[in-house]
Every structure is written in C-alpha cells, then in structure tokens.
MDAnalysis code that builds the backbone (N, CA, C; Angstrom):
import MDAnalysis as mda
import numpy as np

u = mda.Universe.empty(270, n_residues=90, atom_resindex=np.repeat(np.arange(90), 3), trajectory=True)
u.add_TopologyAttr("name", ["N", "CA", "C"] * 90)
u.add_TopologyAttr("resid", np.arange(1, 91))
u.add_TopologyAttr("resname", ["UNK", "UNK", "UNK", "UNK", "UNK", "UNK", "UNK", "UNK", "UNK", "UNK", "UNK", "UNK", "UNK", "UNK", "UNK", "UNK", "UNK", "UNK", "UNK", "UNK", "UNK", "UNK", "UNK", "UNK", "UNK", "UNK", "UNK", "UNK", "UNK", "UNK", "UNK", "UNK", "UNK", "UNK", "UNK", "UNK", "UNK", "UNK", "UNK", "UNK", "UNK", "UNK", "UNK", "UNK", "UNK", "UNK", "UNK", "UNK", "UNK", "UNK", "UNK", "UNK", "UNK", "UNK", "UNK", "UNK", "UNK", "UNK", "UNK", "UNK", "UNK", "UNK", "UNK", "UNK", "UNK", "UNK", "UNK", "UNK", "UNK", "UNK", "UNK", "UNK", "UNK", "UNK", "UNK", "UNK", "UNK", "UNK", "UNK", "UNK", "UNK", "UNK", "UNK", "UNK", "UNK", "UNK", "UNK", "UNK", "UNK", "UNK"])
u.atoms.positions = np.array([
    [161.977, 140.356, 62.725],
    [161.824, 139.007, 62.217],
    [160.835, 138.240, 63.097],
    [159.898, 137.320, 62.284],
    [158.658, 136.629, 63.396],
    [159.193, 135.511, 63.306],
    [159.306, 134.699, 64.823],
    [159.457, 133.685, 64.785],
    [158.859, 132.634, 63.539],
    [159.544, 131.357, 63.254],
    [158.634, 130.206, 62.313],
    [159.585, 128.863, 62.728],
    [158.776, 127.852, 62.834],
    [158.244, 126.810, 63.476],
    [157.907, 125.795, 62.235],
    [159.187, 124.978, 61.601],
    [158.768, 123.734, 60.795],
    [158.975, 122.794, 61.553],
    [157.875, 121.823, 60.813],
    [158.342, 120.404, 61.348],
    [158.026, 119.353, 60.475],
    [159.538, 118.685, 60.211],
    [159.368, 117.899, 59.246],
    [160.160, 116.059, 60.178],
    [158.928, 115.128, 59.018],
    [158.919, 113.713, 59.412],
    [159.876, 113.107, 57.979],
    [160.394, 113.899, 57.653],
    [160.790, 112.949, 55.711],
    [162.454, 112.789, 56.579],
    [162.900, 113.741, 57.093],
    [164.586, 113.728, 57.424],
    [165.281, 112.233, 58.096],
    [164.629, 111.911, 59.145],
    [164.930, 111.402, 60.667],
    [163.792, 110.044, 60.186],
    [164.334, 108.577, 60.907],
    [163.748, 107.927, 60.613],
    [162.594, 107.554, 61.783],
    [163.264, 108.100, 63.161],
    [162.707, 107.986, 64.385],
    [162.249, 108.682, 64.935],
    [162.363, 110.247, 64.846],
    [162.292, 111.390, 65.267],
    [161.398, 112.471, 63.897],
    [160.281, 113.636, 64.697],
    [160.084, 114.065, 64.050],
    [160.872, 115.424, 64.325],
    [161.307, 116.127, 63.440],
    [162.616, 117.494, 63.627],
    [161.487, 118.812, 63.727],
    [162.061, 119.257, 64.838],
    [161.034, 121.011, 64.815],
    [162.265, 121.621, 64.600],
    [162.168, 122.654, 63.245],
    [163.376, 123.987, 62.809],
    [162.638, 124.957, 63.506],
    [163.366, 125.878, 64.594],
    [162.818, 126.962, 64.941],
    [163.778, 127.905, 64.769],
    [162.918, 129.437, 64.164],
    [163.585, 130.372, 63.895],
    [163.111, 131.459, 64.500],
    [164.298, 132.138, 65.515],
    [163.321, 133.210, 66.096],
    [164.255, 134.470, 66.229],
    [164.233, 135.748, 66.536],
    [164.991, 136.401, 67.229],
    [166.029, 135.591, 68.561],
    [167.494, 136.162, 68.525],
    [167.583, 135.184, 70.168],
    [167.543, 136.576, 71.143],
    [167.154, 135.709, 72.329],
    [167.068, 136.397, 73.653],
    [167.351, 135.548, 74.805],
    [167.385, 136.560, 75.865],
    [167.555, 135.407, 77.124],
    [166.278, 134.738, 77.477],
    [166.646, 133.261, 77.636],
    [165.454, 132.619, 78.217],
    [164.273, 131.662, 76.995],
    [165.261, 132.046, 75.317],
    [164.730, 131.469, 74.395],
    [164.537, 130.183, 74.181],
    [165.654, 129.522, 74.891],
    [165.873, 127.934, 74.811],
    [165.349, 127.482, 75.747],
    [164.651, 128.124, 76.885],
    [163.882, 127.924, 78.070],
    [162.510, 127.976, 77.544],
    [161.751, 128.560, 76.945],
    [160.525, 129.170, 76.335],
    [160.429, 127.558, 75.555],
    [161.444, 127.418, 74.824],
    [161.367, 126.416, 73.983],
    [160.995, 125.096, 74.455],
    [162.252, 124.697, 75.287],
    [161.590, 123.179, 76.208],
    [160.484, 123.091, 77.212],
    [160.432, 124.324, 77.120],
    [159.254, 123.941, 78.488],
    [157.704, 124.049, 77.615],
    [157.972, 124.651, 76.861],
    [156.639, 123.997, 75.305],
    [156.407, 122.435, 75.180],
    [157.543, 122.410, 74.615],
    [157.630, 120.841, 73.737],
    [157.292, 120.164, 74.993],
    [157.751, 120.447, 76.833],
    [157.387, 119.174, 77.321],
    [156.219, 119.752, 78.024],
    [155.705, 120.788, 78.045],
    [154.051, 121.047, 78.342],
    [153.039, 119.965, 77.291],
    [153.676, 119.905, 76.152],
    [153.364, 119.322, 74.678],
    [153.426, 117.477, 75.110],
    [154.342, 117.283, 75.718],
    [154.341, 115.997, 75.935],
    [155.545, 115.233, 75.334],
    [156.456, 116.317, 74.544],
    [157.506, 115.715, 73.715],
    [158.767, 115.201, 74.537],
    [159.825, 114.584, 73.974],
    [160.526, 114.326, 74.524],
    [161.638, 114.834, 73.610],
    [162.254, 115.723, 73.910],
    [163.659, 116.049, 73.420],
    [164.930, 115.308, 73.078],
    [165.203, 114.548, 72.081],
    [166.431, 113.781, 72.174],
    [167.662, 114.042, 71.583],
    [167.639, 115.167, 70.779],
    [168.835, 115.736, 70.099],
    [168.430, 116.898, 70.311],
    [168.868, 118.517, 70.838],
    [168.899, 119.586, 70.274],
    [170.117, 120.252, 69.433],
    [170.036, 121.085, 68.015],
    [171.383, 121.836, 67.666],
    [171.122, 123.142, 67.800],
    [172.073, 124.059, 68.656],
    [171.585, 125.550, 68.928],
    [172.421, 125.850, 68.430],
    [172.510, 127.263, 67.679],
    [172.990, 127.912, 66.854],
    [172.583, 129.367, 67.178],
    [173.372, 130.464, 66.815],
    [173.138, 132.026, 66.534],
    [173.468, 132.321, 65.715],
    [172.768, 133.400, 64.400],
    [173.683, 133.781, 63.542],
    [173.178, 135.408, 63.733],
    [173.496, 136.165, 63.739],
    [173.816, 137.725, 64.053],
    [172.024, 137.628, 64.520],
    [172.371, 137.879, 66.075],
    [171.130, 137.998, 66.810],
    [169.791, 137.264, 66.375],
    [169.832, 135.933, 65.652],
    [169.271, 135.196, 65.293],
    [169.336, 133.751, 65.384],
    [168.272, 133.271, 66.752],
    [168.324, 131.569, 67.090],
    [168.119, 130.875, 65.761],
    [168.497, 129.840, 65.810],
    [168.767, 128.567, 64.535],
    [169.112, 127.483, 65.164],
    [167.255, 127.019, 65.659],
    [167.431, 125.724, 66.531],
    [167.147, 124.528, 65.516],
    [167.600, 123.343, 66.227],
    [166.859, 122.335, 65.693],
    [166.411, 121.234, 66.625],
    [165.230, 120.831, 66.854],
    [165.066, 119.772, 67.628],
    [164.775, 118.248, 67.335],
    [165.263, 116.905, 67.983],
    [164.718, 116.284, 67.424],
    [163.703, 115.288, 68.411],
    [162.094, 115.380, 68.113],
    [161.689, 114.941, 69.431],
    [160.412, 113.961, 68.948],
    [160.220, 112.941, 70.061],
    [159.063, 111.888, 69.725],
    [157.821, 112.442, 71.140],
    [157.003, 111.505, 71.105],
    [155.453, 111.444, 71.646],
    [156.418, 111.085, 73.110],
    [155.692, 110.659, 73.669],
    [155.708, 109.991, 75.071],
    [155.716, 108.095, 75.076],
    [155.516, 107.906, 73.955],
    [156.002, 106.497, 73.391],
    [157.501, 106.000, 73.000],
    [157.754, 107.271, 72.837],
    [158.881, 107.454, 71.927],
    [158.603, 107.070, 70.519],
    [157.672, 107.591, 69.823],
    [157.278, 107.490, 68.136],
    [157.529, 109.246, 67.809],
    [157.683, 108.952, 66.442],
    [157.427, 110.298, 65.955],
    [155.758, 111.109, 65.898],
    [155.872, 112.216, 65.663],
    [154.383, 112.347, 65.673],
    [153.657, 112.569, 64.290],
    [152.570, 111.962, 63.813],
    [152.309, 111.634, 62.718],
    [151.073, 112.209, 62.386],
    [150.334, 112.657, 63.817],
    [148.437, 113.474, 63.112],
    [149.133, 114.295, 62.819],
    [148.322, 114.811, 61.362],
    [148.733, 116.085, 60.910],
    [147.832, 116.775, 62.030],
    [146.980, 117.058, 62.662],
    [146.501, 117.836, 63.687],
    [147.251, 118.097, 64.941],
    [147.909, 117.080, 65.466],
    [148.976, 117.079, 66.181],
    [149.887, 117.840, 65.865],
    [150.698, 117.564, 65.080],
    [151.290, 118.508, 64.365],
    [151.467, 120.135, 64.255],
    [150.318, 120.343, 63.570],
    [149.623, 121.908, 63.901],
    [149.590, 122.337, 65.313],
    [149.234, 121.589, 66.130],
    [148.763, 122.060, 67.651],
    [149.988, 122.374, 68.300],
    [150.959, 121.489, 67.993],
    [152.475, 121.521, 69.050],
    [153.320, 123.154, 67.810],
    [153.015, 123.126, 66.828],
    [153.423, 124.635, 65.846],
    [153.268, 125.554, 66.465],
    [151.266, 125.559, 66.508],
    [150.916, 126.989, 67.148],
    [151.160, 127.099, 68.253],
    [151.161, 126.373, 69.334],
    [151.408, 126.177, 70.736],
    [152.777, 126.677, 70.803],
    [154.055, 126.362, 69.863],
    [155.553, 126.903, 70.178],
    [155.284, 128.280, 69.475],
    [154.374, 128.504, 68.458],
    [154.676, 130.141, 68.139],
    [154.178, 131.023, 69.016],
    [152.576, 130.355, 69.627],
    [152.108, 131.307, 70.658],
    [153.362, 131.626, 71.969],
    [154.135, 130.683, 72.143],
    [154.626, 131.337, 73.167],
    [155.861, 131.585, 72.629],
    [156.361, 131.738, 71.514],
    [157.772, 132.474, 71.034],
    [157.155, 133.939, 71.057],
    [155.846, 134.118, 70.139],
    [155.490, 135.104, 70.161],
    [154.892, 136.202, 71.355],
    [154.620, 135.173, 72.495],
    [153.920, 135.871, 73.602],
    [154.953, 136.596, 74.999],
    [156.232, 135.648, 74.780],
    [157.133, 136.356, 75.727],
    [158.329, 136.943, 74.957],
    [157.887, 138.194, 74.309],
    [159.464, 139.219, 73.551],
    [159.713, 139.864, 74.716],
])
C-alpha cells in the first residue's frame, strides 16, 4: 500500500485537515510531525488510529499565524513534502 496525503479546507472552519494513509511502522508519527513543522505547521488536533497494519491519521493544522492554509500551491508543496518523506524512510 503507498502512502496518500489529503488535505481538505471544506470540514474545519479554522483548521486545514491532512488525512494520512500509510503503512504503520515505528517512527511513523515521528516522520509525520517533524514534516508538518519543517513545513511551518502547527499541529492542533491529531487522531491516530491503526487498522490491521495500517496508520489512519488525521491532522488538524494552521500556518504560523494560526490561519488555515489556502494557496493551492502551498498546499501541493506541504502533500509532496509529507509523501516524499513517508515514502523515503520504509
């Protein structure tokens, strides 16, 4: 299974939500925050979950303003940036 990385602004009125889906392993939820705050995000809700050897995160995180994030380019960049490194440390 390949990791995938949504992020949706329609849910949360304050927060934009990253769904991440990956294999779990040790050190997954580590891989994870230390993205988002390389990224600049700020973490304010996480829900962690496993379902048969499978993470089922959810995050809910703003800018460094505390806004949601709204460039769609932004957007994209903080995606590929969490898949490159879901994908880079198996």
């Amino acid at each position: 299974m390949e990791p995938t990385v949504r992020l949706n602004n329609e849910d949360s009125r304050d927060y934009t939500i990253l769904d991440v889906r990956a294999p779990d392993r040790l050190g997954l939820l580590y891989t994870i925050a230390k993205t988002l705050t390389e990224e600049g995000l700020n973490i304010s809700l996480a829900k962690i979950s496993t379902e048969a050897y499978r993470a089922v995160d959810v995050f809910y995180v703003s800018d460094e303003r505390g806004q949601k994030i709204r460039d769609p380019q932004r957007l994209e960049q903080i995606r590929s940036r969490l898949l490159e490194a879901l994908n880079g440390e198996k």
